[in-house]
N, C-alpha and C positions, 0 to 999 in steps of 0.2 A: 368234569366240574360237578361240584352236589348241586342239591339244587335250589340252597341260598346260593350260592356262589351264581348261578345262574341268574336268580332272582337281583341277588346285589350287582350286576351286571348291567342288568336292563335299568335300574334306578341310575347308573353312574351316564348312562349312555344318553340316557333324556333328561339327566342335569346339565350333563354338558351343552346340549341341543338349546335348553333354556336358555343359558348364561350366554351361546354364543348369539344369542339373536339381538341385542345390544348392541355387535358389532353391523349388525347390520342397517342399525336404523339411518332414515334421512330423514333429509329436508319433506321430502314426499308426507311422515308422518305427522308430520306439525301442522302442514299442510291440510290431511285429512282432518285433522281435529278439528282446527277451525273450521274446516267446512259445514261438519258435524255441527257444531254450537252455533254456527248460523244457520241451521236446517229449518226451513220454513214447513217441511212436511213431514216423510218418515224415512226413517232407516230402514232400508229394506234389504235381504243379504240370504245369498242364495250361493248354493253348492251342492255338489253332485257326491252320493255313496259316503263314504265315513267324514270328507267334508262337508258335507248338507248338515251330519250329526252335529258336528263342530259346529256349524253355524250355528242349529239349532237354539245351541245352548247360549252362544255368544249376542241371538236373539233377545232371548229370553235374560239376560244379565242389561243389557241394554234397556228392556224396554222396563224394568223394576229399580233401575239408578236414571230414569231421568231422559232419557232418551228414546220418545216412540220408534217402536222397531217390529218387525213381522219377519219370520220365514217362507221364504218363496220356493216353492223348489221348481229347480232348472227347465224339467221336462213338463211340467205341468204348467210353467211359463207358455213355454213355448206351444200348448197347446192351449189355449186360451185363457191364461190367469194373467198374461201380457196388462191388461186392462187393470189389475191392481195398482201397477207404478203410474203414477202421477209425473208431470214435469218436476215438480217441485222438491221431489225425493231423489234420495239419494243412494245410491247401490252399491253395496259390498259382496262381491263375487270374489268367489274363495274356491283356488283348485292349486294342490301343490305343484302340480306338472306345470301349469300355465296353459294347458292343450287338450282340459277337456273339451267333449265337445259338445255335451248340451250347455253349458257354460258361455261357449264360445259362442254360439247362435242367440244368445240374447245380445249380443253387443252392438248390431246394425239396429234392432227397435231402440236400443238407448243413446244410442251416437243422434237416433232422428231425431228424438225425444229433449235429446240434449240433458240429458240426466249428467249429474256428475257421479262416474264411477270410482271406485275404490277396487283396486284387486292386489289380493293377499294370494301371491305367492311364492313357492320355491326356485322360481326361474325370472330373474330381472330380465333375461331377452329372450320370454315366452311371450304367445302371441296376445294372451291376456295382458301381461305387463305393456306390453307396448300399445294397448287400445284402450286403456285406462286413464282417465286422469290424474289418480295418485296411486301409486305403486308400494304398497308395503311387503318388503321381504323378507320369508317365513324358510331361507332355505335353512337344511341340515346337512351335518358330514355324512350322516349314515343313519339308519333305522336301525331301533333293538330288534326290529324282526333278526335270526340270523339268517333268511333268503335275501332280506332284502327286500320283501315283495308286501309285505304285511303293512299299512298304514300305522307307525308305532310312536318315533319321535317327532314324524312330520306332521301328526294329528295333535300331540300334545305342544310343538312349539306352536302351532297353531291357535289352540283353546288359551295359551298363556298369553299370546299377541293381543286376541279380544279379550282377554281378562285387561290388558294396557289400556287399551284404548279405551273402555269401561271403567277405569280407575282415573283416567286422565280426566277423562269428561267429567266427573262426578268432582276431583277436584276442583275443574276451573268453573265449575257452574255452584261452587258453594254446595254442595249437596248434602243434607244434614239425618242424621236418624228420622226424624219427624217425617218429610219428604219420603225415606225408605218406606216406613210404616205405611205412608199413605196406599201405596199398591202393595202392601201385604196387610190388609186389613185381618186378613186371618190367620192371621201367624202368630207367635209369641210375641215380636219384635211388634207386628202393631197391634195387639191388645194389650199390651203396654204402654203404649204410646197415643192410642187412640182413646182407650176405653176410660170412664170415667168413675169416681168412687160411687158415685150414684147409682151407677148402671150393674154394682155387683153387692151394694151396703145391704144389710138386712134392715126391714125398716117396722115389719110388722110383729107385734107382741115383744114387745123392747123389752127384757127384764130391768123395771124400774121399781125402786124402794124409797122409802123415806129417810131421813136422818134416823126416826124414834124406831123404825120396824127393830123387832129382836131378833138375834142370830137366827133364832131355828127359821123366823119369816125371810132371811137374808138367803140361808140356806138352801130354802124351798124354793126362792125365786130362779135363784142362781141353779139350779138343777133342772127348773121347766125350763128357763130359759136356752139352755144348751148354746151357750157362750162362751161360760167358764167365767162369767162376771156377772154383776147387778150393779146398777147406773144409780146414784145415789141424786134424790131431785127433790127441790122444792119450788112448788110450784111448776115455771118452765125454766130455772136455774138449776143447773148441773152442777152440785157442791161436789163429786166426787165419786169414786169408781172402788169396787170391792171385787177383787178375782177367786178363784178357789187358792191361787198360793196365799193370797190373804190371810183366806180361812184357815188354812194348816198352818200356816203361820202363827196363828192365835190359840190355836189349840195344842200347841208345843210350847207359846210363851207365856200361856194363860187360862194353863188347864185349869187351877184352880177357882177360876171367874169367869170361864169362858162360856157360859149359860146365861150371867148375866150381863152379856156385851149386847149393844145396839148397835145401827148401823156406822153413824159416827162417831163409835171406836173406832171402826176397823179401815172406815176409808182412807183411797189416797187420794189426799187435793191435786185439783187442778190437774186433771187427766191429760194427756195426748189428744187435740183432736186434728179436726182435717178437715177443709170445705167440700160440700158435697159434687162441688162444679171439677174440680182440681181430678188430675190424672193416676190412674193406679200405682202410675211409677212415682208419682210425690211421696202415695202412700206408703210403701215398699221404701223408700228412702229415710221417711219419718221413723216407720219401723224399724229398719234399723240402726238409725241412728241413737235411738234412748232405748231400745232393744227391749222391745214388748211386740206382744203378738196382736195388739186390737188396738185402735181406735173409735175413738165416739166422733159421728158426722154431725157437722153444722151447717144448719142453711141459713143464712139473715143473723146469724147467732142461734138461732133455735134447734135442739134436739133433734136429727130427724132419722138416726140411725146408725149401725154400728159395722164395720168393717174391719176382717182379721186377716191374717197373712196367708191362711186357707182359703180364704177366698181368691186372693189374688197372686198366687205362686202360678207362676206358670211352667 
């Protein structure tokens, strides 16, 4: 075989792994769910060698959609991390065999404990399965390893399992972008979502002109100001917005008088603006919906600053 052929091999053999794990679901799964969305405490989910990895992540997806969740691992359980699990939480032990055995040796502190377990694996009459309270089954026909021996499709129908039960939750708890942002405050997703036009607007040395200012004072402004506009004001009323495409514009339609233009020639009424409280993605939406690169910020009605698509591209 080359060694696409090799490669398109291993993809076929852990799609199939995927798709057949649908065959296997129960009543057990439904089960877990709801237990889950009645969890008074945490998700806690612990597994040994390349399923700890699994877990890991299945942690980590969990506890970012809505559901408190930590990684536990097995031997360090059992060497005194035992005192993490609470009554009140709930454990997901995860071994494809069903017969690890640092795995297995948490299951007398949780039966005492009275925890409700969950165990995810490839053997419904493993001794994990049968000491569980709900049994989700993660078997497969065969691994891409070709020994047989390498964790390959039983690691990934694994990670797909917790990606269900992570999407399940998320559905029946309403779970909304906003919610997500909220525990990735530093992400794209939540400074989009979290951050405000206030918190990135330029607010100091506003390139601001009068109606009567003359081009080359329109020019001058609009070049300190390094905007690529001058905010056209009277008084604290905003008649109007002047860009450099303005400018080119008038010097292409109006070469012959374009020295004696003032400012209101060349403005455009009634600019785009945006409240200073309102979110970056309003602004990102306002933009592109009348497809300009800037807005003028308002607070109470008032002037208080300018915000461009540079700013808030993420």
């Amino acid at each position: 075989m080359s060694i696409k052929e090799i490669a398109k091999e291993v993809f076929e053999i852990e799609s199939e792994a995927i798709l057949n794990l649908s065959n296997g679901l129960t009543d057990d799964f439904d089960k877990a769910i709801r237990a889950i969305l009645d969890l008074k405490g945490k998700l806690i989910i612990s597994g040994m060698g390349k399923s700890g990895i699994i877990g890991k992540k299945i942690a980590a997806t969990m506890a970012s959609t809505g559901t408190p969740s930590f990684f536990l691992h097995p031997a360090e359980a059992y060497h005194g991390d035992l005192g993490m699990i609470e009554k009140e939480d709930i454990v997901l032990l995860i071994s494809n065999s069903g017969e690890t055995d640092e795995v297995l040796k948490l299951i007398p502190f949780l039966k005492s404990q009275q925890n409700i377990v969950i165990a995810m694996s490839g053997n419904i009459n493993s001794t994990l399965a049968k000491n569980s309270t709900y049994h989700i089954n993660i078997s497969i026909k065969k691994e891409a390893c070709p020994l047989q021996l390498a964790p390959t499709s039983s690691t990934t129908a694994t990670l797909v399992m917790g990606d269900a039960l992570a999407i399940v939750l998320m559905k029946e708890r309403g779970f909304k972008d906003a919610d997500f942002a909220q525990f990735h405050p530093g992400g794209s997703l939540g400074r989009r979502l979290l951050t405000t036009v206030e918190d990135v607007m330029r607010s100091d040395n506003l390139p601001i002109v009068s109606k009567e200012h003359s081009i080359k004072s329109v020019i001058s402004t609009v070049s300190e100001g390094r905007l690529g506009l001058a905010i056209v004001m009277e008084g604290r009323e905003v008649l109007g917005i002047i860009t450099d495409g303005d400018i080119r514009r008038a010097m292409e339609t109006q070469e012959d008088r374009f020295f004696s233009l003032i400012a209101k020639d060349l403005m455009t009424l009634s600019p785009k603006t945006v409240n200073s409280n309102q979110k970056i993605v309003d602004a990102q939406e306002i933009m592109a919906k009348f497809k300009v690169n800037s807005l003028l910020v308002l607070k109470d009605s008032n002037l208080v600053g300018v915000v461009q698509i540079y700013n808030i591209s993420i």
